[in-house]
NUTI-529809 format. One record per atom (N, C-alpha, C, CB): x, y, z; residue in three letters. Coordinates in steps of 0.001 Angstrom, whole numbers, plus 500000, padded with zeros to 6 digits. Glycine has a CB too. Example, Ala and Ser with C-alpha at 12.3 -4.5 7.8 and 13.67 -1.06 7.14 Angstrom:
BEGIN
513190494310507800ALA;512300495500507800ALA;513200496700507800ALA;511308495527509046ALA;512850497750507080SER;513670498940507140SER;512900500030507870SER;514084499402505725SER;
// end
This chain:
BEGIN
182718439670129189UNK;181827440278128197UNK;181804439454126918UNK;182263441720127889UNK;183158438657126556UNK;182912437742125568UNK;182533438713124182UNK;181680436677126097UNK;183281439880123593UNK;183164440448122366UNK;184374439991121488UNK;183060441942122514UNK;184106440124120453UNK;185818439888119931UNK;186543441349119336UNK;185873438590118400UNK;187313441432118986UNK;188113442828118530UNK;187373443037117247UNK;189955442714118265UNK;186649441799116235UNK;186341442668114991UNK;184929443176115332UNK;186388441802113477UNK;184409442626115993UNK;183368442736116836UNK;182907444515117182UNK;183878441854118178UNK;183947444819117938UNK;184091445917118812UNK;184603447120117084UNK;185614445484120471UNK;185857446776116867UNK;185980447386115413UNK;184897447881114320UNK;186605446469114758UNK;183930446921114366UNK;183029446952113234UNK;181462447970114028UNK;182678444969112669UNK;181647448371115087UNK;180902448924116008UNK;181669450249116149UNK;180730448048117278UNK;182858450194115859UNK;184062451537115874UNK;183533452519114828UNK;185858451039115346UNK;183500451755113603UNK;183049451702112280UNK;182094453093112270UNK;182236450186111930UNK;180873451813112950UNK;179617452512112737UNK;179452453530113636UNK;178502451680112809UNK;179875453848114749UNK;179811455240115663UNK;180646456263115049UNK;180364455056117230UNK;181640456018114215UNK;182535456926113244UNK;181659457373112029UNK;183908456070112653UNK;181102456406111637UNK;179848457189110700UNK;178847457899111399UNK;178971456193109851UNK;178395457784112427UNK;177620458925113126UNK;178183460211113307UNK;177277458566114381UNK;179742460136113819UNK;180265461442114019UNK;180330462458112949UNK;181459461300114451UNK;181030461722111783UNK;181109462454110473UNK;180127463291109738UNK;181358461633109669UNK;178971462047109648UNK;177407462423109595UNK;177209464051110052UNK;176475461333110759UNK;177373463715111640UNK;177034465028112550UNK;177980466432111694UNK;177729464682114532UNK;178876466133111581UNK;179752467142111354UNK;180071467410109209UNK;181301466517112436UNK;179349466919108724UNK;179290466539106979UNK;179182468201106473UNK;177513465331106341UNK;178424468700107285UNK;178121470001106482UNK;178354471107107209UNK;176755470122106005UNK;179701470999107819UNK;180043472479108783UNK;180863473044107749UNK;181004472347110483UNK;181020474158107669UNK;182016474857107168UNK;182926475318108281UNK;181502475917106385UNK;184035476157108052UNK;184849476757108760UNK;184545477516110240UNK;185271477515107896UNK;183276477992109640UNK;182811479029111091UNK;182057477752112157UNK;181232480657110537UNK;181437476828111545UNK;180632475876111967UNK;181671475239112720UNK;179873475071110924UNK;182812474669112502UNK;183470473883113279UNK;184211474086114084UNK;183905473301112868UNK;184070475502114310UNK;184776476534115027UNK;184007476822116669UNK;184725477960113965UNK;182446476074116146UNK;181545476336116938UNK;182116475942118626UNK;180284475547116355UNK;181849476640119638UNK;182270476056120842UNK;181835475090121203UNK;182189476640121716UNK;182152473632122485UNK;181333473248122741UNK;181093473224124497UNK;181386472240121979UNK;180701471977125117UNK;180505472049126307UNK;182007471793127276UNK;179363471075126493UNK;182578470795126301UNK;184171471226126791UNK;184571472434127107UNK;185125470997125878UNK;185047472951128152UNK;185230474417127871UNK;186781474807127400UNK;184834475242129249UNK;186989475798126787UNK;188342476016126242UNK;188094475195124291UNK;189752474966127604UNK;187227474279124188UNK;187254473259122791UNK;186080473572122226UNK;187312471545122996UNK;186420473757121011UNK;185795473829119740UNK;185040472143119031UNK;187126474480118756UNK;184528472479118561UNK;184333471191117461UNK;185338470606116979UNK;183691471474116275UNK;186587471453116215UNK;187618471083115639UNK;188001470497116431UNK;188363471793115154UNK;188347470880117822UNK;189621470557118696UNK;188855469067118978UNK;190054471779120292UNK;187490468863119258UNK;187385467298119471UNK;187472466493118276UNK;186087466907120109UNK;187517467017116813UNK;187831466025115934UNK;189307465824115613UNK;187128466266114793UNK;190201467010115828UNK;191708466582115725UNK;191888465614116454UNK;192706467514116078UNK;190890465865118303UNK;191715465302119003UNK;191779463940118787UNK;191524465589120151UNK;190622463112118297UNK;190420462061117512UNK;191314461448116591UNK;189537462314116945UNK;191588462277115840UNK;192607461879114721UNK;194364462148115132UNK;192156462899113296UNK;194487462820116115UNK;195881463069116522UNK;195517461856117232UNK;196479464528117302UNK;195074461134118003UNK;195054460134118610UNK;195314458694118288UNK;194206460256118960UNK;194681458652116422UNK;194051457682116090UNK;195182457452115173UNK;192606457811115673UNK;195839458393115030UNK;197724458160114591UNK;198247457650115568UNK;198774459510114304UNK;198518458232116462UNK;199366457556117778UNK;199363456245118360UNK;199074458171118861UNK;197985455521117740UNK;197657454535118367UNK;197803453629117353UNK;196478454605119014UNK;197698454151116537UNK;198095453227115228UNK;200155452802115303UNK;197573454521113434UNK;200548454345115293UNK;201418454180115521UNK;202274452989116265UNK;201364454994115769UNK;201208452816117715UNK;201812452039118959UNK;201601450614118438UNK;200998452338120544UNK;201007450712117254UNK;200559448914116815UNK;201498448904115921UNK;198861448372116063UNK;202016449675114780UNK;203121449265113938UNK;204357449324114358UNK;203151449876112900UNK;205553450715115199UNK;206318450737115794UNK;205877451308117008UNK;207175451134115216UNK;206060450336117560UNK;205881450929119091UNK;207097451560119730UNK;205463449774120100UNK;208425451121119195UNK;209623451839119987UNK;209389453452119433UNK;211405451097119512UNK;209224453876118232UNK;208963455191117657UNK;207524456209118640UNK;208498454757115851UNK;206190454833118603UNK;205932455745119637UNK;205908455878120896UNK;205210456015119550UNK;206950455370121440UNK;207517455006123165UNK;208247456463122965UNK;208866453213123617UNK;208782457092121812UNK;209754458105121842UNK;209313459362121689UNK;210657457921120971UNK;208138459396120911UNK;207266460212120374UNK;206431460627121721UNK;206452459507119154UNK;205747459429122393UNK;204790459658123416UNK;205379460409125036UNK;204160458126123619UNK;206720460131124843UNK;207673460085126117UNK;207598461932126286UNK;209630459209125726UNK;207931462738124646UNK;208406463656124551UNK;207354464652125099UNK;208896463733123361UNK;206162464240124418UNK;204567464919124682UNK;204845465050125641UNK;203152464301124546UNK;204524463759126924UNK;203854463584128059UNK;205043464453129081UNK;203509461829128370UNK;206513464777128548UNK;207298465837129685UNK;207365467199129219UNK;208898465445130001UNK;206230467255128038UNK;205945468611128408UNK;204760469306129259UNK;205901469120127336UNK;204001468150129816UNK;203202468706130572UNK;201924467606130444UNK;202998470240130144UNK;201206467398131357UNK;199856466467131298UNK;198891467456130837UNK;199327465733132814UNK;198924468562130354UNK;198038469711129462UNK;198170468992127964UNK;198840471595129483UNK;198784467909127803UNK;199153467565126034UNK;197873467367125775UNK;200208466101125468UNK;196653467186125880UNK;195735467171124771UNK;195143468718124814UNK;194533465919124950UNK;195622469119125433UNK;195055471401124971UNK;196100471414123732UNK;195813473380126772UNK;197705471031124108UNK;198661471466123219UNK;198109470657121824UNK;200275471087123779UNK;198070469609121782UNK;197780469115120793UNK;196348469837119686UNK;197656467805121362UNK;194985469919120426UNK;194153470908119708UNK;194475472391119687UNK;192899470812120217UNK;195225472976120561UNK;196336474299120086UNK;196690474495118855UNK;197671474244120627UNK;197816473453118248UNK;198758473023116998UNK;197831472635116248UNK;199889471901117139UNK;196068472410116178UNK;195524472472115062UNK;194494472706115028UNK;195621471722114484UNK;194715474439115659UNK;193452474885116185UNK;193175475890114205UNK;193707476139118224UNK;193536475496113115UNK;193722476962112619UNK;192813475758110763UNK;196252477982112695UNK;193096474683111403UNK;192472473817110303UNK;191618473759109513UNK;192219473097110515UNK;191435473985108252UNK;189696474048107651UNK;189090472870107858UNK;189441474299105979UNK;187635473327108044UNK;186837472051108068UNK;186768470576107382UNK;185890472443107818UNK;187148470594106153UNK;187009469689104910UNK;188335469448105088UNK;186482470250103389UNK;189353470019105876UNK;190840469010106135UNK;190748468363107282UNK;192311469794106277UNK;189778469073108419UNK;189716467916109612UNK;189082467032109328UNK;189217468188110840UNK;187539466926108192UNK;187259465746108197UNK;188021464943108011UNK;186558465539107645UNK;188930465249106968UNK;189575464414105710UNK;190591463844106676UNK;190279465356104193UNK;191307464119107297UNK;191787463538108887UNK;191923462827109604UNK;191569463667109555UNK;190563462992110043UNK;189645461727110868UNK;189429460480110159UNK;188120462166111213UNK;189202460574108950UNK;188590459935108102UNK;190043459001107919UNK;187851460860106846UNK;190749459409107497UNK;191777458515106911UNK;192408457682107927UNK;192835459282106199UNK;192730458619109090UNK;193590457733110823UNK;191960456981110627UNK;194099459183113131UNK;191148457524110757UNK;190035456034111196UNK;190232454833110580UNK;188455456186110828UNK;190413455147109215UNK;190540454002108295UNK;191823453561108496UNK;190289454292106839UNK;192449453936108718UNK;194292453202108957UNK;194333452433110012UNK;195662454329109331UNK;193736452794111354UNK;193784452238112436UNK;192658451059112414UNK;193669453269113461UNK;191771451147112011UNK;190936449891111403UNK;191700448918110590UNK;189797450371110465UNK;192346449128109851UNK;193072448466108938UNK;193816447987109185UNK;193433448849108201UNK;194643448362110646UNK;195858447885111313UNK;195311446571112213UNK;196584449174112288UNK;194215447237112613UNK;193649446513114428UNK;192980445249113456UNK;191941447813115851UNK;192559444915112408UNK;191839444072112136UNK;193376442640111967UNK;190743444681110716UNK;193831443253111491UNK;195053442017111928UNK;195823441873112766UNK;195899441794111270UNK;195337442408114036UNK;196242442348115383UNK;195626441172116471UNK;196203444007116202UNK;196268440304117158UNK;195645439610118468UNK;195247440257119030UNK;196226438966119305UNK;193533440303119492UNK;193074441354120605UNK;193867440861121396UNK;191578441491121163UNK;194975440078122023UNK;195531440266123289UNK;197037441221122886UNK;195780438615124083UNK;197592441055122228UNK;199158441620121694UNK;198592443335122692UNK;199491441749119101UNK;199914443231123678UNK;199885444454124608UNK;200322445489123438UNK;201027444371126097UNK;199936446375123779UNK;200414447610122905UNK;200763449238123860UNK;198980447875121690UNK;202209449820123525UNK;202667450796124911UNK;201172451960124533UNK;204891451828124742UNK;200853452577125788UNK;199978453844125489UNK;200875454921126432UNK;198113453658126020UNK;200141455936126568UNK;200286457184127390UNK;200477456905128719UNK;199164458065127300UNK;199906455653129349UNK;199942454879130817UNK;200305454115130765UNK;199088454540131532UNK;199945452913131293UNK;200463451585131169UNK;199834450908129629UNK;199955450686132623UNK;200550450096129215UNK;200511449255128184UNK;198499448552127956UNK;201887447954128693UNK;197864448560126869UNK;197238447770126730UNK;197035446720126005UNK;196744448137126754UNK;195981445603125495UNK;195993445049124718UNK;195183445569123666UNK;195863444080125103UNK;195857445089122471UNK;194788445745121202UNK;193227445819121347UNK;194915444833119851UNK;192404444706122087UNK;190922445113121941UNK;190569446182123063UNK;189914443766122090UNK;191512446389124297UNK;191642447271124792UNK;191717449153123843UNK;192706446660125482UNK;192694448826123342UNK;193051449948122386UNK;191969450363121422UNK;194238449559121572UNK;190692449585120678UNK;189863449435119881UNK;188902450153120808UNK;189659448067119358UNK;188209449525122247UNK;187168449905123611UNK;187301451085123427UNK;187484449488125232UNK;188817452187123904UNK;189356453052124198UNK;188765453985122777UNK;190857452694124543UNK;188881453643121357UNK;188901454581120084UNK;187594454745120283UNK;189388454058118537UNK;186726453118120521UNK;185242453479120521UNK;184897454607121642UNK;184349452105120818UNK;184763454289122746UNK;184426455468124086UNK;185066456693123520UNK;185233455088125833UNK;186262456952123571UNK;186382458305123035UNK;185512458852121873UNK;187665458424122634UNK;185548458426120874UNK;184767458631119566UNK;183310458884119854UNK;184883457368118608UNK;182606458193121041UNK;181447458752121265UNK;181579459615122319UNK;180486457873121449UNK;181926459842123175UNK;182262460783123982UNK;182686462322123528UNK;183197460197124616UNK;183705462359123005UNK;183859463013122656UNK;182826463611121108UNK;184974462711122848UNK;182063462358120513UNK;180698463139119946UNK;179701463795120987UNK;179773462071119130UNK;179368463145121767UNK;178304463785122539UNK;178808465478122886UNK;178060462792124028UNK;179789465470122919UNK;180336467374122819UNK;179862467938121997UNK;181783467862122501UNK;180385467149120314UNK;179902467874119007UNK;178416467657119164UNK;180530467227117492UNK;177716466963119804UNK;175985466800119382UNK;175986468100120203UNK;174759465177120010UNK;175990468036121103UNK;175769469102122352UNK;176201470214121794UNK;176567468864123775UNK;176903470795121483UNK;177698471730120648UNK;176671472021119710UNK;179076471168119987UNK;176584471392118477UNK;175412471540117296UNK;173751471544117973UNK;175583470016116119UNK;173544471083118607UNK;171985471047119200UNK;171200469857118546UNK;171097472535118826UNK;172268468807118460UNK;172028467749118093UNK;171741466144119017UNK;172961467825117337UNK;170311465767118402UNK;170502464271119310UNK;171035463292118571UNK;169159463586119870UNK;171479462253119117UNK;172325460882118714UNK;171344459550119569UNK;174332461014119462UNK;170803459123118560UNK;169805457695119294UNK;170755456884120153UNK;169094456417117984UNK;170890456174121102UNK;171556455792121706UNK;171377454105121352UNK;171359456413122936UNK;172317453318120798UNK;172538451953120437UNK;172774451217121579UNK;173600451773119522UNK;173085449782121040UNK;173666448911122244UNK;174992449120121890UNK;173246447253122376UNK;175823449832121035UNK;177291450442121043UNK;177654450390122277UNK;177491451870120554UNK;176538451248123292UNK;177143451228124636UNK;177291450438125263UNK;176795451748125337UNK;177524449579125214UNK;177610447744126210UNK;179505448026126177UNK;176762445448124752UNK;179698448111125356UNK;181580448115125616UNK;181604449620126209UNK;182863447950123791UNK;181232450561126261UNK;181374452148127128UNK;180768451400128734UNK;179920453894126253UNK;179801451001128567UNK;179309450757129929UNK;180395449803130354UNK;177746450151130045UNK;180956448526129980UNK;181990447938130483UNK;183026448649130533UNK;182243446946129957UNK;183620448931130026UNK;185044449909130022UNK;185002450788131276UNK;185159451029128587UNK;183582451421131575UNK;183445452486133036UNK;183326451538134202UNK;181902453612133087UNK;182649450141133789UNK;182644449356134875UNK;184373448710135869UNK;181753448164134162UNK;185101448476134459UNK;186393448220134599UNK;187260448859135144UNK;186790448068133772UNK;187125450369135111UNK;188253451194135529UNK;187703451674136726UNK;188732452324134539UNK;186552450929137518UNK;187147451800138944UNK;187839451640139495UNK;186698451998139863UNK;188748450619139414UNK;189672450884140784UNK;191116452051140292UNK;190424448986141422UNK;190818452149138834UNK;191750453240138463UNK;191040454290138456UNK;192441453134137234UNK;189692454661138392UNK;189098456391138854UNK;189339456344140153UNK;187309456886138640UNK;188848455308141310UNK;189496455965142843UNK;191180456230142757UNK;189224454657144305UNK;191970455251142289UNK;193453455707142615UNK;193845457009141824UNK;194542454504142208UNK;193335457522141038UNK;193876458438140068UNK;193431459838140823UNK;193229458187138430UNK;192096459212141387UNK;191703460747142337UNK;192329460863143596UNK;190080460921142782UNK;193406459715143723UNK;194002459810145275UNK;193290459268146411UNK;194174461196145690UNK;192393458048145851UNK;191056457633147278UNK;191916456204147170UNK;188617457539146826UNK;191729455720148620UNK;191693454667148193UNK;190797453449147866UNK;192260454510148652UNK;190804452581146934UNK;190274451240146017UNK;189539450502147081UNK;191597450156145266UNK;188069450504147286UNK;187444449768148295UNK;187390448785147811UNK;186333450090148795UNK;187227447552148864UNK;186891446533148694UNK;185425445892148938UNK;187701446110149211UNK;184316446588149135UNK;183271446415148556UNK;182978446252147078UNK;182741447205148956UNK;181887445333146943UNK;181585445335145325UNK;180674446371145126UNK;180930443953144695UNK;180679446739143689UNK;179192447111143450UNK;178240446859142362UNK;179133448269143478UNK;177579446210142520UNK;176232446112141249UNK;175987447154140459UNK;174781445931141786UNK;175958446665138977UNK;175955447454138465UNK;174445447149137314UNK;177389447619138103UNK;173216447317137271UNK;172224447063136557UNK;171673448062135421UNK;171375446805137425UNK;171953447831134298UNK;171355448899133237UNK;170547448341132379UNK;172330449606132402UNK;169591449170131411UNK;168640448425130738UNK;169263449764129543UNK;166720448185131473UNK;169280448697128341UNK;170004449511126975UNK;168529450046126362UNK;171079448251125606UNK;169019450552124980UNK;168040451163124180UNK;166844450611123544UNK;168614451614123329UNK;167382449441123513UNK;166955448074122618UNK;165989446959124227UNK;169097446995121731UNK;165949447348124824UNK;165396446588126015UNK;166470445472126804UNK;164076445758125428UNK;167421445041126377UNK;168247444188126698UNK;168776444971128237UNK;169342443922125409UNK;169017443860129153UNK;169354443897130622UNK;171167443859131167UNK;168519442494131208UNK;171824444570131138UNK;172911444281131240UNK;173551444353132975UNK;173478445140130207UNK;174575443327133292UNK;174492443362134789UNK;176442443234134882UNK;173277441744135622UNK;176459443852135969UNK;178443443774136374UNK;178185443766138358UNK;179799446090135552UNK;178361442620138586UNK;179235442840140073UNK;178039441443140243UNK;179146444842141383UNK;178282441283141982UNK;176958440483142528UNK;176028440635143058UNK;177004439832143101UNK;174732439742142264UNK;173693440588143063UNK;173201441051144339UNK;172955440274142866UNK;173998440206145183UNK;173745440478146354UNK;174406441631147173UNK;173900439437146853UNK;175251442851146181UNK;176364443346146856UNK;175044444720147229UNK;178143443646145765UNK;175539445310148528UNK;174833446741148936UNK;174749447465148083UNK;175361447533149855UNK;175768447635147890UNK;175702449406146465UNK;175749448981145346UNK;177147450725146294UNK;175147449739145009UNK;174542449364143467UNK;173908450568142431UNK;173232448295143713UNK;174383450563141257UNK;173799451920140566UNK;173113451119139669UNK;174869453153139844UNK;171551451705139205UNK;170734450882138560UNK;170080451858137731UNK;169859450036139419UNK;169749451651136086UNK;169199452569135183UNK;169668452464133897UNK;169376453804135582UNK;168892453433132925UNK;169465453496131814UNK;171037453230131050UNK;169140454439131743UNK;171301452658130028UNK;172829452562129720UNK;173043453911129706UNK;173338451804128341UNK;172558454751128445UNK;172501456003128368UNK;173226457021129381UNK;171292456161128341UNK;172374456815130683UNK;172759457606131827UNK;174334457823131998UNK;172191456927133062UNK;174168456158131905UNK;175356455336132965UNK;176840455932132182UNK;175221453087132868UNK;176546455813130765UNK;177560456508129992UNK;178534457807130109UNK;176976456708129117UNK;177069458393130001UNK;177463459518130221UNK;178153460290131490UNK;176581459943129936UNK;177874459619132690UNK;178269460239134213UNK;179727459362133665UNK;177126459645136103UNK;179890458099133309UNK;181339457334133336UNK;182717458049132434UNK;181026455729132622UNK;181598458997131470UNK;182551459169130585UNK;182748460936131007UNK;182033458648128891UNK;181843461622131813UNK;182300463015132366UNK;181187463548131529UNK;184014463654132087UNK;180472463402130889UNK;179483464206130035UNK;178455464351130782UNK;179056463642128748UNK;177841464098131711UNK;176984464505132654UNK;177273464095134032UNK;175789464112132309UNK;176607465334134781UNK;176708465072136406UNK;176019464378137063UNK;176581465989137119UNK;175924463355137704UNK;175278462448138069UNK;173570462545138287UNK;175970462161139099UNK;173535463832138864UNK;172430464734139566UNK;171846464790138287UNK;172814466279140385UNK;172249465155136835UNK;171319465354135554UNK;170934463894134860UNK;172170466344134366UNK;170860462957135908UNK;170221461329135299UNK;169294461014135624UNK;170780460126135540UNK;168932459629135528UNK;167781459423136433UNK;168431457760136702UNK;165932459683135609UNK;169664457930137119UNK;170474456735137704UNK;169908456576139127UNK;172177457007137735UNK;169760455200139233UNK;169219455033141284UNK;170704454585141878UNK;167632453217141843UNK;171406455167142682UNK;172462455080143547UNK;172103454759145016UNK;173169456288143459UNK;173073453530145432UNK;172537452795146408UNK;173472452904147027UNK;172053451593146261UNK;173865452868148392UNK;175705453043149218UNK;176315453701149048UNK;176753452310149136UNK;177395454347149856UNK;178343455375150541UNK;179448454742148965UNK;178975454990152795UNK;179432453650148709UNK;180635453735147774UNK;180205453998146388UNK;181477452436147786UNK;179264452813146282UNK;178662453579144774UNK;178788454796144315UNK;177389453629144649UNK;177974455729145770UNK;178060457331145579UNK;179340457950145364UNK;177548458038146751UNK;180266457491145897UNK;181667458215145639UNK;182371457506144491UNK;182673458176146989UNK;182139456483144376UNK;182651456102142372UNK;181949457050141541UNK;182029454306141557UNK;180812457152141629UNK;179834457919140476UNK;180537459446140589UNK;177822457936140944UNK;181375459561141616UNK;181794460959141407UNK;182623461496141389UNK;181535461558141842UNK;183639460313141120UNK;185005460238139935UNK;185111459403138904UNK;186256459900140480UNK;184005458702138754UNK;183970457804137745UNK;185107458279136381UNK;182342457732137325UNK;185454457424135994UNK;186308457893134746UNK;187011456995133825UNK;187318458698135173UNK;186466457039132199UNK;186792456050131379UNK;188226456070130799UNK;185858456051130397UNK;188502457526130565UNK;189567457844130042UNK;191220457991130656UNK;189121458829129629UNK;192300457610129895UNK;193776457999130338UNK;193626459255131049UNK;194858458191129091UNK;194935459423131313UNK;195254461149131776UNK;195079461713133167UNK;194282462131131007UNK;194966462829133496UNK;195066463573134533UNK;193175462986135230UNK;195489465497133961UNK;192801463391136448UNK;191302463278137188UNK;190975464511136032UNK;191083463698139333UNK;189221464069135862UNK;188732464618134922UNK;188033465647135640UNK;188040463787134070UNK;187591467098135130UNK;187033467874135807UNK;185407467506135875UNK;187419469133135301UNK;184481466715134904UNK;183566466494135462UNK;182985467654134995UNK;183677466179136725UNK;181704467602134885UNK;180422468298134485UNK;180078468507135466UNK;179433467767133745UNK;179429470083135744UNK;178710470799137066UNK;176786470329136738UNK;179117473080136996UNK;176427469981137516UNK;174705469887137502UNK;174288470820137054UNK;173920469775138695UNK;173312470190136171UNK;172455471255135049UNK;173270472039134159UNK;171566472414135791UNK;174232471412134333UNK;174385472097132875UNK;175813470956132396UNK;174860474274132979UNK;176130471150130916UNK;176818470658130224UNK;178528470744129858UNK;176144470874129503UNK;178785471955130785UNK;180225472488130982UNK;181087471673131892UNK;180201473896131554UNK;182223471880131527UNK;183545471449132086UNK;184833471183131251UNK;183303470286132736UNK;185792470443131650UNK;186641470370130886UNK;187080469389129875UNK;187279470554131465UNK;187971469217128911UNK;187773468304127969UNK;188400467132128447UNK;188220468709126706UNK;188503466628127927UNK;188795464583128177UNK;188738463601127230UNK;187720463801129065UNK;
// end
């Protein structure tokens, strides 16, 4: 893909000013609002952001602190991101911004002087910092598309998504193993056309299966925010079809996935 980390950072940036934007004028009852996550609020996807965006910061300044910190979470249960928006489910609005706002800016501040390669420990296996940056971006919009959805709000869709669309391209062979399938060795083509008209392509062209369409779409089924069936993605082969339906960008447990036609499921 050939991006660089300030690259990807400075694109972090600007999808963090969209979220805030979205959320500038909620009050208490407003951020309380439910969303398509089920069980999560508005709040609970902006803590979860900022409880995150410590931790990860964390893993770039002492990482042995959060090897100790992260160890403790993860044996109380793979439920730690409910527990975590639980413990700050009670927050006023104008303190979660204030929150977000500051871990955003800290972790920016950190990552801009880090080697995008310098591994850094996470919740799974270890990544590298521009890894860690991919990861803040996809979540950060992902987890907006809840709050848009939530508020009854649209979000224009950028070429932001070129690192979401790579990042979903990257992890299949960790959405089949995580769902317990095993990692085919077929390729698959992957063809999207962004917002901006630009053509973006992953695999070879000559491979059978192949998912072809909007970035937009492609996002959204990769990241669990829509069910495949609510796109207008063209799916080609027996494997394609069964990636698209564990697809998954994020750490953690198999994601529950969005039911067709509608916007529910669980958080991620």
């Amino acid at each position: 893909m050939g991006v660089s980390i300030e690259q990807v950072l400075d694109d972090l940036v600007a999808e963090t000013r969209v979220l805030l934007d979205l959320v500038a004028d909620l009050d208490d009852a407003g951020i309380a609002t439910p969303t398509p996550a089920v069980g999560w609020t508005v709040r609970d996807q902006l803590t979860h952001l900022a409880y995150f965006d410590e931790t990860a910061t964390q893993a770039a300044v002492d990482p042995a602190a959060f090897r100790v910190a992260a160890d403790a979470l993860v044996a109380g249960g793979m439920d730690f991101p409910d527990r975590v928006a639980a413990e700050h489910a009670t927050l006023p609005a104008a303190d979660v911004r204030a929150w977000l706002a500051r871990t955003r800016r800290e972790f920016v501040t950190v990552f801009r002087g880090l080697d995008a390669k310098a591994r850094l420990p996470w919740y799974g296996p270890d990544m590298s910092a521009l890894s860690s940056v991919t990861a803040r971006l996809m979540e950060t919009w992902a987890h907006g598309q809840d709050v848009a959805d939530a508020l009854g709000r649209d979000r224009e869709p950028t070429d932001r998504l070129r690192h979401i669309a790579h990042l979903g391209v990257q992890t299949t062979a960790f959405s089949f193993t995580l769902n317990g399938k095993p990692v085919p060795a077929e390729p698959i083509r992957v063809e999207l056309t962004s917002a901006s008209g630009a053509e973006w392509t992953w695999g070879p062209p000559e491979a059978a299966d192949r998912v072809a369409g909007a970035a937009l779409d492609f996002c959204l089924v990769v990241t669990q925010r829509r069910h495949r069936d609510d796109t207008a993605l063209a799916v080609t082969g027996p494997v394609a079809t069964e990636w698209l339906s564990v697809a998954q960008t994020f750490a953690g447990s198999p994601g529950t996935g969005r039911a067709p036609t509608s916007h529910a499921g669980g958080p991620s």
